[in-house]
Steps between C-alpha positions, in 0.01 A plus 500: 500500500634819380585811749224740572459861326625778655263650712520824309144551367159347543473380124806327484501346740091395391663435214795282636237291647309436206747400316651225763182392512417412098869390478413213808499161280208400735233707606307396838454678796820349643752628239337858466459492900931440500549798248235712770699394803826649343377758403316565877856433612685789259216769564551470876576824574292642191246834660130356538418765225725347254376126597146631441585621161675245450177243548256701289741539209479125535120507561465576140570173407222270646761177496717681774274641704531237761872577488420865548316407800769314651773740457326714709377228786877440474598853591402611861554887430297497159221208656494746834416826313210359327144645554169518359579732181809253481377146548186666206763624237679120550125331436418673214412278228436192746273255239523188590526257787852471475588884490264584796638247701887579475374808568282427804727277596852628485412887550164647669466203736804484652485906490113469684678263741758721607288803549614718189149525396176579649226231483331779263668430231498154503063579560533737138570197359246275641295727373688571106252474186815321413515105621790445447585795791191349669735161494809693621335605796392100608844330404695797699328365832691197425864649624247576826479163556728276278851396764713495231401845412577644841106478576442484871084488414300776496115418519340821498676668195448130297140502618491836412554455167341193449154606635560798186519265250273218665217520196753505189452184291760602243766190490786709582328638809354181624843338484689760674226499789544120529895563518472793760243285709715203475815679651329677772372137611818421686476814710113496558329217378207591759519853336480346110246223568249814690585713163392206306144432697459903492538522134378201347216622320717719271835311501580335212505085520879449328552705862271318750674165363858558495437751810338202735724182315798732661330519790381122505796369376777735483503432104338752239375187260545204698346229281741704219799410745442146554499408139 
């Protein structure tokens, strides 16, 4: 693996990146993930304004927006200035499963978590014409809750969210509710199996299924498992 850029200027080292990355002979998550850490490693002491440029030069190109993402996790200065108007310029152009959740995931979770933003803006979303910000706002409850996020469980900001979004029966919804239910369960099963009984005449059934089977049997799909 060649040497990093020169951290002299936000496009080239974007463009540096890019570059390693359609050179790699292989292209999974692993090998672009190696080019990601080095470069993490070179930008070190990089200013959090030049990391932020740095991920939404690469934001333009959909295939590296996960790396985007990850260079800032991977950066405490740029990941600890990031607010509302900050974690929203990153999210622009979320469209798919995929997108929202490295987003969710890697960046405004994590950032909810550690008390960088106000539940509000995690509520704007909830409550986005947009689903796939209405998504955003469910999977970032996970780094509430998830250990190997850092979650320590959080019930009232999940529940929160979840009683929001409780009616939606669009697919993408549904499944994130199931998810966020499913990792509050080991903090407060009492507090998800009372959220199910409240809500069960709007809840969709892909959630009261995989919701209780976790509860039941501390599998999403059991029968699924077994085979």
């Amino acid at each position: 693996m060649s040497q990093p850029a020169p951290v002299t200027n936000v496009a080239s080292v974007a463009g540096a990146i890019e570059a390693e990355m359609r050179a790699l002979p292989v292209r999974t998550t692993s090998t672009m993930r190696a080019v990601r850490r080095k470069y993490s490693q070179a930008l070190k002491q990089a200013n959090p304004d030049f990391m932020l440029q740095l991920a939404s030069t690469l934001l333009e190109t959909d295939e590296y927006r996960w790396v985007a993402y990850e260079l800032i996790q991977g950066h405490r200065a740029a990941f600890q200035s990031l607010g509302g108007a900050e974690l929203e310029l990153l999210g622009q152009g979320i469209n798919s499963w995929w997108t929202v959740d490295a987003f969710a995931r890697t960046l405004s979770g994590p950032a909810w978590r550690d008390g960088q933003i106000p539940d509000t803006v995690i509520l704007a979303w909830a409550r986005s014409p947009d689903h796939w910000w209405r998504r955003a706002a469910l999977v970032s409850t996970v780094a509430l809750n998830m250990r190997s996020y850092g979650g320590r469980g959080d019930v009232p900001r999940t529940l929160q969210i979840c009683r929001e979004l409780a009616q939606e029966h669009e697919d993408m919804i549904v499944k994130a509710m199931s998810w966020a239910l499913r990792e509050l369960i080991v903090h407060d099963a009492e507090a998800v199996r009372a959220f199910l009984d409240q809500y069960d005449a709007v809840l969709a059934a892909r959630v009261k299924r995989e919701v209780k089977n976790k509860l039941q049997t501390g599998l999403k799909n059991p029968g699924r498992q077994m085979q």
